[in-house]
C-alpha positions as CSV (number, residue, x, y, z in Angstrom):
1,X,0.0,0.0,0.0
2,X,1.3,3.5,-1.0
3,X,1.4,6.1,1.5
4,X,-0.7,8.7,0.3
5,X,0.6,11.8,2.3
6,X,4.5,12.6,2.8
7,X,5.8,14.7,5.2
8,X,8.3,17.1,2.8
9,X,11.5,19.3,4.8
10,X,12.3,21.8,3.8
11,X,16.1,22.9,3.8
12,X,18.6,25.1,2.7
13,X,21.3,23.3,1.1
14,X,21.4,20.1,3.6
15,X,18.7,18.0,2.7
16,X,21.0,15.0,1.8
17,X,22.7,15.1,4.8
18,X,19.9,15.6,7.2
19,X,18.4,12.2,5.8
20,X,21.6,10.1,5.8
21,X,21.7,11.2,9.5
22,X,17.9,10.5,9.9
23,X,18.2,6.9,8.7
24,X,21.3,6.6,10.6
25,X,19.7,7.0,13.9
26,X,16.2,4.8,13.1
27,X,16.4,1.4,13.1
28,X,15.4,-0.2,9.4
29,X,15.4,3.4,8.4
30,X,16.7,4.1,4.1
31,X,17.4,6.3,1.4
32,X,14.8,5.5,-1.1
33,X,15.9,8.0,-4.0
34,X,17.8,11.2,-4.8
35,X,16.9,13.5,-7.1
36,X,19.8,16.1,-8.6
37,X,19.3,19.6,-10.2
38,X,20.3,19.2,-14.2
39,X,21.7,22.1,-16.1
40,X,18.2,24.4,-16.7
41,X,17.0,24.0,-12.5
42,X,17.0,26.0,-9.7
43,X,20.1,25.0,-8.0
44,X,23.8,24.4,-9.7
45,X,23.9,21.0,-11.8
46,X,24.3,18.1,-9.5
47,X,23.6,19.6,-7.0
48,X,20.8,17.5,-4.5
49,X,17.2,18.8,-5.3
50,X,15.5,16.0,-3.2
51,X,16.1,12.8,-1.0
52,X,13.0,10.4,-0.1
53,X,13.9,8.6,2.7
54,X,11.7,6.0,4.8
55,X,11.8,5.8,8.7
56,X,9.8,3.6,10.7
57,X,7.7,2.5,7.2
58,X,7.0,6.3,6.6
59,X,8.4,8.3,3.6
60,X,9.9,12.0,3.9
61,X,11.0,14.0,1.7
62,X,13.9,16.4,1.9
63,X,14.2,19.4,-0.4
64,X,17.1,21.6,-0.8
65,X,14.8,24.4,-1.1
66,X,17.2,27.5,-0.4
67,X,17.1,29.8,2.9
68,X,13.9,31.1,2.1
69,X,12.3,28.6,5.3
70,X,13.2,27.8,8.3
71,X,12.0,24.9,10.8
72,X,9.8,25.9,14.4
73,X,8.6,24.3,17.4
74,X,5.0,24.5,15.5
75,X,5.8,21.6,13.8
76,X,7.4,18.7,15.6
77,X,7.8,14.8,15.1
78,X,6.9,12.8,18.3
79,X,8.8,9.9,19.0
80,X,7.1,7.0,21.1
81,X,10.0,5.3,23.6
82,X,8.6,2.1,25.0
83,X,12.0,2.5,27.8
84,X,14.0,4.6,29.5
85,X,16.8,3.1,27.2
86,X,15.1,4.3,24.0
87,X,14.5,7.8,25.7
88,X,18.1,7.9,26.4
89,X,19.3,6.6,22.8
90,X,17.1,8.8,20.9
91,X,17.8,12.0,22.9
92,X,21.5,11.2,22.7
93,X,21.7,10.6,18.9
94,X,18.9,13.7,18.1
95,X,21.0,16.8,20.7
96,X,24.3,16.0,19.3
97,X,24.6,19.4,17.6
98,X,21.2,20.3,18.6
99,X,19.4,22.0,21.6
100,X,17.7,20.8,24.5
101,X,14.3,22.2,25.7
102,X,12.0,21.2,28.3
103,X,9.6,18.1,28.5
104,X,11.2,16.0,26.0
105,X,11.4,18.6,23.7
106,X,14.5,19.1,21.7
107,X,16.0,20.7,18.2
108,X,18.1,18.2,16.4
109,X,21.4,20.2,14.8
110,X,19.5,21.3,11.4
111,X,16.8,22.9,13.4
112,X,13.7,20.3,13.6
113,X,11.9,20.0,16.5
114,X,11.3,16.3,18.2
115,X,9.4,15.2,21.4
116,X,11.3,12.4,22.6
117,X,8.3,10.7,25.1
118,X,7.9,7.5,26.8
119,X,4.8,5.3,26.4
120,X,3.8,5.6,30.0
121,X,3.3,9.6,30.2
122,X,0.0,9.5,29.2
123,X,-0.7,6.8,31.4
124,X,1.0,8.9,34.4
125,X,-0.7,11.8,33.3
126,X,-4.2,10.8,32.5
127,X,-3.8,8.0,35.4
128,X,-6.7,7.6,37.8
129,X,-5.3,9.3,40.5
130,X,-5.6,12.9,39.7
131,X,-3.6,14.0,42.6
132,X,-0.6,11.7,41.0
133,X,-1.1,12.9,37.5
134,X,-0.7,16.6,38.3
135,X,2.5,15.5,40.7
136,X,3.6,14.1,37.2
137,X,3.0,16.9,35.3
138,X,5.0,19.1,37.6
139,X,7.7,16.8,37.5
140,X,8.0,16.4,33.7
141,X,7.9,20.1,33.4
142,X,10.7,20.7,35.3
143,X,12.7,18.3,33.2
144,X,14.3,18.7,29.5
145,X,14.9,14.7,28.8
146,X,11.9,12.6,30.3
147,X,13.0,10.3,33.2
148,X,10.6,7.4,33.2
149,X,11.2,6.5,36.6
150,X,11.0,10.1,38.1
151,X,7.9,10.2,36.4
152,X,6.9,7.3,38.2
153,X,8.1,8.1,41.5
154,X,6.6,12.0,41.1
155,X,3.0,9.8,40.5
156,X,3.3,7.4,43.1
157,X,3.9,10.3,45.6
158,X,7.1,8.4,46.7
């Protein structure tokens, strides 16, 4: 089955590097195709118009558009950690030359926003005990990576 909506990047000139490093830190992630500017585009022959690139079964594509855009925090890609260990890989591999921000929220080093989150927050936060979820929240807000087990604790009141 095709997918029938791709998420497209926009970047200045680094679109071919941005998605080797994209499918270097996703598991089973790949280059699918690279398209280059001929002699009568945009850009200078050769040069890399587009990459489409596939991570975690979904397409992307990457365009060397020019500096006319630029990435923001209105857009982000949410990552779904089943363990701390994931959290901790993912947040590693996506700061390296990037920012932190607060509750999981970071800015890999060509400007995209991620939200690197463990499964359990929304059972912490939307939990049954209401008293524990907003102990949670405060706890996750005072924190830039997540900390599954601080969550935890902050929940259980312990």
């Amino acid at each position: 089955m095709s997918q029938k909506i791709t998420t497209c990047l926009w970047f200045d000139t680094q679109a071919e590097e941005a998605a080797d490093f994209y499918v270097s830190v996703f598991d089973g992630s790949k280059i699918l195709n690279t398209a280059r500017y001929g002699g009568d585009g945009p850009g200078p022959a050769g040069q890399v118009m587009t990459v489409e690139f596939e991570i975690e079964g979904r397409k992307f594509l990457a365009l060397n558009g020019g500096p006319a855009f630029s990435f923001s925090e209105a857009v982000s890609f949410v990552i779904d950690c089943s363990s701390q260990e994931e959290v901790d890989r993912y947040w590693s591999a996506l700061t390296a030359g990037g920012s932190e921000s607060q509750c999981g929220w970071l800015k890999d080093k060509f400007g995209v926003s991620w939200q690197v989150v463990p499964s359990v927050l929304s059972q912490l936060l939307g939990g049954p005990d209401q008293e524990g979820a907003q102990r949670a929240m405060q706890a996750m807000l005072g924190m830039r990576k997540l900390e599954i087990a601080e969550l935890q604790a902050a929940y259980d009141g312990s």
